[in-house]
C-alpha positions in Angstrom: 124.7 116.8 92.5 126.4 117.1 96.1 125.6 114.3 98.4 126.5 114.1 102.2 126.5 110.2 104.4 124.9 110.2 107.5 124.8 107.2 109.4 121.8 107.0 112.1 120.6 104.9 114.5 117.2 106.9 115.0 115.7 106.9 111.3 112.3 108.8 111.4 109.7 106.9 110.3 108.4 109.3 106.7 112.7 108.6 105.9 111.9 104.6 106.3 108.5 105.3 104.3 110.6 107.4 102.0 113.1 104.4 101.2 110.4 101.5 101.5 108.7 103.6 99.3 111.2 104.0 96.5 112.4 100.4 96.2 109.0 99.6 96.0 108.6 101.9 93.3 111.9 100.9 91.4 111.3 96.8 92.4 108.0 97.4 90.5 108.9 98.7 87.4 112.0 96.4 87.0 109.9 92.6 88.2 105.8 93.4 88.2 103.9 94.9 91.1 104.8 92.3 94.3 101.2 92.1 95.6 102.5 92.9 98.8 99.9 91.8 101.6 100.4 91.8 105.3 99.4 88.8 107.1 99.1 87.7 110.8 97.8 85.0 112.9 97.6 85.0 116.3 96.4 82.8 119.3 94.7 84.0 122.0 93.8 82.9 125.7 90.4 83.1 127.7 91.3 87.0 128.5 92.2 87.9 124.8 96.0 88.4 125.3 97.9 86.9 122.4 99.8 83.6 123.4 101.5 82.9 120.3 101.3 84.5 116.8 102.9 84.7 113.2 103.6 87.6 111.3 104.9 88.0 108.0 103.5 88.8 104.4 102.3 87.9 101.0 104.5 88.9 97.8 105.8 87.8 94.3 103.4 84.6 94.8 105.8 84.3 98.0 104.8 83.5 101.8 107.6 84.9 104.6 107.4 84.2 107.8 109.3 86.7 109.2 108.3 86.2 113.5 106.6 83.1 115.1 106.6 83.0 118.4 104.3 80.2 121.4 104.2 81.2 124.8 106.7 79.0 126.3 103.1 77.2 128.0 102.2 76.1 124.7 104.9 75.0 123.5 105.1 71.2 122.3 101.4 71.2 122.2 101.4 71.7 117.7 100.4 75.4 118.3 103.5 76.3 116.1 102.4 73.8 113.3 99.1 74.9 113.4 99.6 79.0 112.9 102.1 77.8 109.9 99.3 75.4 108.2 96.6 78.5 108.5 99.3 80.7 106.9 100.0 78.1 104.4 96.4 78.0 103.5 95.6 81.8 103.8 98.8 81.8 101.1 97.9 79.7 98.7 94.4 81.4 98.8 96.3 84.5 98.0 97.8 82.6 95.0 101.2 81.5 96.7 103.5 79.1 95.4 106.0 79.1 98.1 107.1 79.6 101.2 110.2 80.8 103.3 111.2 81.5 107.0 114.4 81.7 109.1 115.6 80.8 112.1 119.1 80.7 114.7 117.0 78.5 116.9 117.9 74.9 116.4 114.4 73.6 117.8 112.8 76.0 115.7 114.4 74.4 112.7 113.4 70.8 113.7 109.8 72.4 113.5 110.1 73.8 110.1 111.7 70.7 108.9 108.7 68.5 110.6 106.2 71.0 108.8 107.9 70.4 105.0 110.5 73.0 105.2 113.7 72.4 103.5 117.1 74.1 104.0 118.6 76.2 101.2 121.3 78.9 103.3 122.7 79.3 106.2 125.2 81.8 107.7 127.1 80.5 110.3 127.9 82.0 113.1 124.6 84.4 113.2 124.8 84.6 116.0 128.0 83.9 117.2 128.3 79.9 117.6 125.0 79.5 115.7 123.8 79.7 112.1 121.1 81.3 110.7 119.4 78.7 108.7 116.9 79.5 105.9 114.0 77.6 104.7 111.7 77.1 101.6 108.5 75.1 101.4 106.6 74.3 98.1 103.2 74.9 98.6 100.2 72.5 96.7 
């Protein structure tokens, strides 16, 4: 077979389907079907607009957080640590063991670490002059 690199910095989006796709495929047949589930919270104001909001999924009896984010207005007010206990519970409704999220942002961490998370990576200097620190919880 003759293969060719491209590099690309504009993949369309049936080539991402494509890959995400076959490692799913390949993931499946090597470790069991992940159970792959989207989930999302999100905090709205009077008008509807979203405030603050989680986004991550389900998989392998695995929560991951992948973005939180608080409108710097609520921040300091347990909005955070709310969003993360309803996707804790929504998780282990889903029949999730665990949990895992990241983070560069140092006051971010102290949050995690308030709500149970516990350290277990980090790359340093992601970015540059921080580290990227990575998190597990045990969930009941």
């Amino acid at each position: 077979m003759k293969t060719s690199l491209e590099i690309t910095a504009e993949p369309l989006p049936q080539e991402l389907a494509f890959l995400s796709g076959s490692l799913t495929a390949f993931n499946d047949a090597d470790v069991g079907a992940s159970g792959r589930k989207p989930l999302a919270i999100f905090v709205r104001d009077e008008h509807g607009v979203i405030v603050a909001g989680i986004s991550g999924y389900t998989a392998w009896g695995w929560l991951y957080v992948q973005w939180l984010w608080v409108d710097e207005r609520l921040r300091g007010r347990r909005v955070a640590t709310d969003m993360l206990d309803a996707a804790e519970q929504e998780a282990v409704a889903r029949g999730c063991h665990g949990a895992w999220i990241d983070t560069f942002n140092p006051i971010a961490e102290k949050v995690y670490r308030r709500q149970g998370y516990e350290p277990f990576g980090k790359l340093p200097d992601f970015p540059a002059g921080r580290s990227r620190v990575f998190l597990q919880k045990k969930l009941p």
